[in-house]
DRENPA-3360 file (N, C-alpha, C; in nm, 2 decimals, always signed):
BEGIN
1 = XXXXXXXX = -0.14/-0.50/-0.56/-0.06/-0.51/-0.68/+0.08/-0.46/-0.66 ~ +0.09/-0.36/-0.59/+0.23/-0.31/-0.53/+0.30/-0.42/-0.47 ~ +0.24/-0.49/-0.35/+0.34/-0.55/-0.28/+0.35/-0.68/-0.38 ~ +0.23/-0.73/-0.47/+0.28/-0.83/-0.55/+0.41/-0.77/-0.63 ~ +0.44/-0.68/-0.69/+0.53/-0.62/-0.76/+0.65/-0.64/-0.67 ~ +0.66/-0.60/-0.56/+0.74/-0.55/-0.47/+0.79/-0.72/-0.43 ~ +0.71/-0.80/-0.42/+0.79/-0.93/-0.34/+0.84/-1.01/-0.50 ~ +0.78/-0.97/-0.59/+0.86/-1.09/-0.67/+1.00/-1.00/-0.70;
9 = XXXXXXXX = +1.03/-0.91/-0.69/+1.13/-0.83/-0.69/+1.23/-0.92/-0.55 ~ +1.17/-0.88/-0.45/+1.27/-0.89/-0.36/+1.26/-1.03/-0.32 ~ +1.19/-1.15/-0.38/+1.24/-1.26/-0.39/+1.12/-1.31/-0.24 ~ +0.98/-1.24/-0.23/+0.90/-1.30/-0.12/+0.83/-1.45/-0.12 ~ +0.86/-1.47/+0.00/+0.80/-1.62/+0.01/+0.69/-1.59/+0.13 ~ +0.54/-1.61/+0.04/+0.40/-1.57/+0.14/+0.38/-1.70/+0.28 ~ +0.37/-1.62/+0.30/+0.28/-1.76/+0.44/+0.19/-1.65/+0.49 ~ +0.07/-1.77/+0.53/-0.02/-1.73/+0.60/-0.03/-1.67/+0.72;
17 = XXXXXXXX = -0.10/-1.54/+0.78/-0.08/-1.47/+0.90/-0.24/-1.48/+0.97 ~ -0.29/-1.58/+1.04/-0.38/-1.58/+1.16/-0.50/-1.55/+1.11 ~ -0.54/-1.62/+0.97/-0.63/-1.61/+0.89/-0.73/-1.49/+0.84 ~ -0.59/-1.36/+0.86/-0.61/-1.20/+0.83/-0.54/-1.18/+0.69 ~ -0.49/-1.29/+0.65/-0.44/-1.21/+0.55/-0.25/-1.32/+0.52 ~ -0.15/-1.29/+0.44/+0.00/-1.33/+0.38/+0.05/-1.27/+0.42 ~ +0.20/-1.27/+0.49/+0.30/-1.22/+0.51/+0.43/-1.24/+0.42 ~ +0.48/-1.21/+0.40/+0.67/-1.25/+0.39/+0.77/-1.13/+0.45;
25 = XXXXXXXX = +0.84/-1.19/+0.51/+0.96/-1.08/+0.56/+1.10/-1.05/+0.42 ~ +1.14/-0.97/+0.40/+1.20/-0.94/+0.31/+1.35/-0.85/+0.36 ~ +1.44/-0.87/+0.28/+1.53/-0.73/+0.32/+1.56/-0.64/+0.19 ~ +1.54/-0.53/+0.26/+1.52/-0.44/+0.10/+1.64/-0.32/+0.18 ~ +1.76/-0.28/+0.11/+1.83/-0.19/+0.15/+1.88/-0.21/+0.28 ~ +1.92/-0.34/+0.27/+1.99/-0.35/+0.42/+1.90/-0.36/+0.55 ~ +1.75/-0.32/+0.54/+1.63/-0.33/+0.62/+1.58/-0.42/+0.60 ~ +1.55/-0.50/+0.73/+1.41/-0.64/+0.71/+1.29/-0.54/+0.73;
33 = XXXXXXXX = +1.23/-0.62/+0.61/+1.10/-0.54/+0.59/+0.96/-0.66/+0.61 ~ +0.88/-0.66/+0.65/+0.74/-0.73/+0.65/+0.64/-0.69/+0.54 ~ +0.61/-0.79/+0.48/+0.51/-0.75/+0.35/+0.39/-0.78/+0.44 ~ +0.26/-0.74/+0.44/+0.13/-0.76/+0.46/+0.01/-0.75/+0.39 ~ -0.03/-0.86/+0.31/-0.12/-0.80/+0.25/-0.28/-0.90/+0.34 ~ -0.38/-0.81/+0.34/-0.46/-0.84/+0.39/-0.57/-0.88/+0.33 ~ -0.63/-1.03/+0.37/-0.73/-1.13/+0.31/-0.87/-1.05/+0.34 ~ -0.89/-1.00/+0.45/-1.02/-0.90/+0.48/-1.13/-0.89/+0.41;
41 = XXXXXXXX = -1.18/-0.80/+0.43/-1.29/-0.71/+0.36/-1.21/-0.60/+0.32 ~ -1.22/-0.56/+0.26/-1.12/-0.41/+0.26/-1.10/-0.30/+0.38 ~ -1.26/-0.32/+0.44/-1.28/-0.22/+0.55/-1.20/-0.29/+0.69 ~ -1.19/-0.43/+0.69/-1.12/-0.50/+0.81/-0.96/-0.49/+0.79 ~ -0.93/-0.41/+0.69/-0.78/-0.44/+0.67/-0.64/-0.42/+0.80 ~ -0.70/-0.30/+0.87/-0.62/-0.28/+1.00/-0.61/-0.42/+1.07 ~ -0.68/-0.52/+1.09/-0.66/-0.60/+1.16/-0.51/-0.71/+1.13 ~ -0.50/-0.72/+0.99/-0.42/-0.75/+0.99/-0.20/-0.69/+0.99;
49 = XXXXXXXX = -0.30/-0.56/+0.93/-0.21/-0.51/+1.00/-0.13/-0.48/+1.16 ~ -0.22/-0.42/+1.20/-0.22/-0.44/+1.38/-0.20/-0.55/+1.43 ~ -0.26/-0.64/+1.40/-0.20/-0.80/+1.42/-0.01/-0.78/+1.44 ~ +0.00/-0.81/+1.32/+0.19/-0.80/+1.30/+0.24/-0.67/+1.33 ~ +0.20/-0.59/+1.35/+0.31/-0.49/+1.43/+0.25/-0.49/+1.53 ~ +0.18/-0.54/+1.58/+0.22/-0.58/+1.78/+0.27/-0.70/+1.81 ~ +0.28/-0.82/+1.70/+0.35/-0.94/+1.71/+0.47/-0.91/+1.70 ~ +0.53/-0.81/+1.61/+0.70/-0.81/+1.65/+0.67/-0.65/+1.68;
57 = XXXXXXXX = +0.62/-0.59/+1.72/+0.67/-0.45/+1.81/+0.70/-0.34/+1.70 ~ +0.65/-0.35/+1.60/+0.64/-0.20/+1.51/+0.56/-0.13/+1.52 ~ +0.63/-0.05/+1.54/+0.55/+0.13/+1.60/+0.49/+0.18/+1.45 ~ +0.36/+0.23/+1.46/+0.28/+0.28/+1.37/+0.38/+0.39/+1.29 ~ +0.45/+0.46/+1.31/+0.52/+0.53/+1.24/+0.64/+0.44/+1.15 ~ +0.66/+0.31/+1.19/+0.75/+0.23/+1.09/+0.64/+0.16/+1.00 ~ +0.52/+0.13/+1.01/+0.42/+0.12/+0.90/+0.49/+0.16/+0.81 ~ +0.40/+0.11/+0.67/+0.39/+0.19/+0.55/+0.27/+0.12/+0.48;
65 = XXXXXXXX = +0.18/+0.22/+0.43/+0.08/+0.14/+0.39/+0.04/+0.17/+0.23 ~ +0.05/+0.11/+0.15/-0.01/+0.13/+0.00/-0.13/+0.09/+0.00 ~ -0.23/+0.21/-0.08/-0.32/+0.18/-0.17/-0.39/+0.21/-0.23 ~ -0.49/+0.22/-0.34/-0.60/+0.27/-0.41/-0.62/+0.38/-0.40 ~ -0.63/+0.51/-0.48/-0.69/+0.62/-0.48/-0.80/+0.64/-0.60 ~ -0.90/+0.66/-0.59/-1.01/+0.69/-0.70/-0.96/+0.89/-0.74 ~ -0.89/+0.91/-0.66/-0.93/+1.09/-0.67/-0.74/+1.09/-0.73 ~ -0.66/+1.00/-0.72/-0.57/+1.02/-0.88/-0.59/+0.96/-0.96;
73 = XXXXXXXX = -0.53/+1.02/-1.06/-0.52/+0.98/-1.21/-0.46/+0.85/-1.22 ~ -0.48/+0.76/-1.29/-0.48/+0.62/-1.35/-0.26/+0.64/-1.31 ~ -0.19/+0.61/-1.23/-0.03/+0.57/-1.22/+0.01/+0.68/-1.18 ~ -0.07/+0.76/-1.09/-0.01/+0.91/-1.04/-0.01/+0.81/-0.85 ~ +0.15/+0.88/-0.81/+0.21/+0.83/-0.69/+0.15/+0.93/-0.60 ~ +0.18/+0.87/-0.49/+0.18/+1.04/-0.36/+0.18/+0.93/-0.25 ~ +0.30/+0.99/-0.17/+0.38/+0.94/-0.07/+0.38/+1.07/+0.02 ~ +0.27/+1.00/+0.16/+0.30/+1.07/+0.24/+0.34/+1.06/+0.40;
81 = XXXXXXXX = +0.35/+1.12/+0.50/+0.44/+1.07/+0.61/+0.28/+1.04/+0.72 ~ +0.22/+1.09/+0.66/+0.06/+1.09/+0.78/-0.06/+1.13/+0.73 ~ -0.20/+1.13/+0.79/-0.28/+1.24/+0.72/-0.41/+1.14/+0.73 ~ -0.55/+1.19/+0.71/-0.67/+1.09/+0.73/-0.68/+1.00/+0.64 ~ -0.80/+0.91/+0.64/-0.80/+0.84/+0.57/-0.82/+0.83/+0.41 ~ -0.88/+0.98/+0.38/-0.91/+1.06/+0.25/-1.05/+0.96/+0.20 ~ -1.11/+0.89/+0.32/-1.22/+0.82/+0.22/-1.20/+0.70/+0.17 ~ -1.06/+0.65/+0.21/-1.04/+0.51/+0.17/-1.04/+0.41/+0.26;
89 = XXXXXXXX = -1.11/+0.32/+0.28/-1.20/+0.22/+0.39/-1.08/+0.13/+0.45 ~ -0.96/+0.12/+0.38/-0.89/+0.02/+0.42/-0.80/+0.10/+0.47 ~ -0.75/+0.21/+0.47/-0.67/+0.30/+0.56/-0.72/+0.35/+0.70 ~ -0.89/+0.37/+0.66/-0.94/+0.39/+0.75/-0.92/+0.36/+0.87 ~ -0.96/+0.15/+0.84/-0.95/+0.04/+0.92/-0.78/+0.03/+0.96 ~ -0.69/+0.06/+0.91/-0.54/+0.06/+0.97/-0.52/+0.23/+1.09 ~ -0.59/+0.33/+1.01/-0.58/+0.42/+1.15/-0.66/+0.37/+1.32 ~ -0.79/+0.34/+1.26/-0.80/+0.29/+1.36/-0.78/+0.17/+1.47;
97 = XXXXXXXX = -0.76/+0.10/+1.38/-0.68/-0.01/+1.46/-0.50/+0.01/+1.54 ~ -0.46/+0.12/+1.47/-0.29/+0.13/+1.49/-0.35/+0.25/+1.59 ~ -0.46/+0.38/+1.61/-0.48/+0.44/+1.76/-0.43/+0.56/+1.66 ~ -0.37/+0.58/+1.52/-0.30/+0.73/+1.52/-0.35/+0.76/+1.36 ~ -0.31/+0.81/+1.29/-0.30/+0.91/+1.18/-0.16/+0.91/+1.10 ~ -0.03/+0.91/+1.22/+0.07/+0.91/+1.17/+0.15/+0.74/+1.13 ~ +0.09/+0.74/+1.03/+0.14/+0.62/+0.98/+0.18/+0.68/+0.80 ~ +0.30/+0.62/+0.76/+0.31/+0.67/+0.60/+0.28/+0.55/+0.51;
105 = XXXXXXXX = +0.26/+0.65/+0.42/+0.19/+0.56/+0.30/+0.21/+0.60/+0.15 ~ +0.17/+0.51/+0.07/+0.23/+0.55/-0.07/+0.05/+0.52/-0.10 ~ +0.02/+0.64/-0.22/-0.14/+0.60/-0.26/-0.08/+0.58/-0.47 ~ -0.19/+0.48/-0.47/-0.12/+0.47/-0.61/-0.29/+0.50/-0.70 ~ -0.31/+0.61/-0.78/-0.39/+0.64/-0.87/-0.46/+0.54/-0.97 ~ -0.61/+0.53/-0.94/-0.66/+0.42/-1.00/-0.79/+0.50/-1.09 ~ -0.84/+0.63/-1.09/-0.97/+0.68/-1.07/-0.94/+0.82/-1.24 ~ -1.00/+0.85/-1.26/-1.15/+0.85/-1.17/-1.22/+0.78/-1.23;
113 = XXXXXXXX = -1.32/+0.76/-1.10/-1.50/+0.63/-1.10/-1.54/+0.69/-1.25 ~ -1.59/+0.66/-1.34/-1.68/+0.68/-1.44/-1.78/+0.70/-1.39 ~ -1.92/+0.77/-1.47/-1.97/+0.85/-1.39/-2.16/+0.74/-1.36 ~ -2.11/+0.62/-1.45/-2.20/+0.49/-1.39/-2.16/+0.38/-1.33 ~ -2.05/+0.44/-1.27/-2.04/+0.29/-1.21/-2.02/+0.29/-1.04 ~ -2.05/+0.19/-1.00/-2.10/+0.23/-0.84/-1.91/+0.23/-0.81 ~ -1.89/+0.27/-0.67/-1.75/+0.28/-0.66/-1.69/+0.14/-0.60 ~ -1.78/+0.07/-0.53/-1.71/-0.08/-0.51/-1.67/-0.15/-0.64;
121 = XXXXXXXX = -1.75/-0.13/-0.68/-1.74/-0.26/-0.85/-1.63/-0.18/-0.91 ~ -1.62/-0.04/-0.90/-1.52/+0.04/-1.04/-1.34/-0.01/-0.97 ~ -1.36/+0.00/-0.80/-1.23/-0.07/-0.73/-1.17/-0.18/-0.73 ~ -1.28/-0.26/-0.75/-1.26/-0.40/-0.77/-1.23/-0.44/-0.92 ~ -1.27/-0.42/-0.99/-1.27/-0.42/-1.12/-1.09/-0.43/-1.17 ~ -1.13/-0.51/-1.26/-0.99/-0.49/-1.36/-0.98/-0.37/-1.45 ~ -0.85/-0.34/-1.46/-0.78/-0.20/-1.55/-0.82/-0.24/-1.68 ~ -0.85/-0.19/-1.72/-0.89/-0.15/-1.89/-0.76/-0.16/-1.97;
129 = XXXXXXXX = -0.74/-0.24/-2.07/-0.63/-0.28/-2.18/-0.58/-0.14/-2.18 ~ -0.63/-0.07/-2.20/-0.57/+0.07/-2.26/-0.49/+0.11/-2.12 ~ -0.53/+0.08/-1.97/-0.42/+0.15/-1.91/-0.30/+0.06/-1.86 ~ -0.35/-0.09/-1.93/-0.18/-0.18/-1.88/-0.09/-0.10/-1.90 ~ +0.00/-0.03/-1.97/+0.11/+0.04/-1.96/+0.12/+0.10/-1.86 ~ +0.05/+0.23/-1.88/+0.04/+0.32/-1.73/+0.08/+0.22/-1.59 ~ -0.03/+0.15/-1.62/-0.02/+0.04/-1.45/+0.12/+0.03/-1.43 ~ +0.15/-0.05/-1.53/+0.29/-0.14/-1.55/+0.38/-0.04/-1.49;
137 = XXXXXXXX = +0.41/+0.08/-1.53/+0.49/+0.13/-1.52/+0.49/+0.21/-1.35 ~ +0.33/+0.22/-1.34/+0.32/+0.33/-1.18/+0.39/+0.22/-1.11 ~ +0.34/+0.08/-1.14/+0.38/-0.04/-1.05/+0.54/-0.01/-1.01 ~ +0.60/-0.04/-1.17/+0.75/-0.05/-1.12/+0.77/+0.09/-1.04 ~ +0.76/+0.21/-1.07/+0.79/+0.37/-1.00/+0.70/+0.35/-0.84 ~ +0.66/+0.25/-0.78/+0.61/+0.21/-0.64/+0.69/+0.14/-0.59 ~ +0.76/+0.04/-0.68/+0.88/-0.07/-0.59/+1.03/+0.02/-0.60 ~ +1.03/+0.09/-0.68/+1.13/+0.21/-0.68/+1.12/+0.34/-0.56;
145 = XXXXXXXX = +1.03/+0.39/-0.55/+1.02/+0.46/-0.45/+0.99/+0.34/-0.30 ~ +0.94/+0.26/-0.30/+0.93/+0.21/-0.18/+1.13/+0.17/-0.12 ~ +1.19/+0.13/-0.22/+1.32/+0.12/-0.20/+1.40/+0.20/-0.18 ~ +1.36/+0.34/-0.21/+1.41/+0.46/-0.23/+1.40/+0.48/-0.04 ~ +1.25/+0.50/+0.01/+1.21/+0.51/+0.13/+1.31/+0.43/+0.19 ~ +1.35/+0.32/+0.16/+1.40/+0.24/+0.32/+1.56/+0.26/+0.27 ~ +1.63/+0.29/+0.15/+1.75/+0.35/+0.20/+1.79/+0.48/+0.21 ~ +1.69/+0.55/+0.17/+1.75/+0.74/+0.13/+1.63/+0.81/+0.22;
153 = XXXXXXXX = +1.53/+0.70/+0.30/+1.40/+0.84/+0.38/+1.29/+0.84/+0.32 ~ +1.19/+0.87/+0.36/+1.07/+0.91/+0.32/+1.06/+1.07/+0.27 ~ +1.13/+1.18/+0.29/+1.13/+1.30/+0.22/+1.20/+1.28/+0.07 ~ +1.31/+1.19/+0.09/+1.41/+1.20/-0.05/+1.32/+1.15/-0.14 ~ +1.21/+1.07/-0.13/+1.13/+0.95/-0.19/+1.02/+1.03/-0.23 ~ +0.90/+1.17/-0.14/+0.85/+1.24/-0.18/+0.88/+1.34/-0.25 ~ +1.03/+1.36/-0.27/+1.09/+1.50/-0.36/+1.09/+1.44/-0.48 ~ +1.12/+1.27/-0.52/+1.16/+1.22/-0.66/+1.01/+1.21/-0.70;
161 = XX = +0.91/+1.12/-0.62/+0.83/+1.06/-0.67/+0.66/+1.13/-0.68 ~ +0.65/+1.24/-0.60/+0.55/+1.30/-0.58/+0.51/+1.40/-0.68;
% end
């Protein structure tokens, strides 16, 4: 939902990447940027990432990876420079495939699981009427800090948005 936010912003045009998943290249603050979102399983998601940054030569530290957190609150950000996978299958699958840890990422708050519902179905699942705003809003404050990161840094971007 981020990078959907993020490419109608910056004006992305998807094409298909090696039947892993959409790409579009973008420039965001003077930087060409690569969008990736990955067709996968969730857990295969590295692949499509690793794919494209060894097709043009991006070093795991120019990564950035968004996604899902069950353990924040419904539009709570946290942008960080490295760190494990915290439990999330699709970061997982991008540390392992990229060989490191230090890759950065923005995690955007979806949780918490309610206390019957299995955690695939609660991830997959559509947001509840009641938190469209919230969304709406973490959305835009994600394409704002992701813009923030590629002209002012990844620190200036965790001091505003964290």
């Amino acid at each position: 939902m981020v990078l959907d936010a993020a490419g109608r912003k910056w004006g992305a045009e998807w094409k298909s990447w090696q039947r892993l998943g959409v790409y579009a290249k973008v420039t965001v603050a003077g930087h060409e940027v690569f969008l990736v979102k990955p067709t996968t399983y969730m857990n295969e998601s590295g692949r499509a990432v690793s794919s494209l940054a060894r097709f043009y030569k991006i070093a795991p530290q120019h990564c950035f990876v968004c996604f899902d957190d069950v353990s924040l609150a419904v539009g709570k950000l946290r942008i960080r420079k490295n760190g494990s996978a915290g439990g999330q299958k699709g970061m997982k699958s991008v540390i392992e495939q990229l060989g490191t840890q230090d890759i950065p990422r923005l995690r955007l708050g979806i949780g918490p699981k309610p206390d019957k519902f299995d955690l695939a179905n609660f991830v997959l699942s559509n947001f509840p009427q009641a938190d469209q705003p919230v969304l709406e809003s973490a959305l835009s404050r994600a394409v704002e800090a992701l813009e923030m990161i590629f002209s002012q840094g990844i620190d200036k971007a965790m001091n505003v948005f964290n």
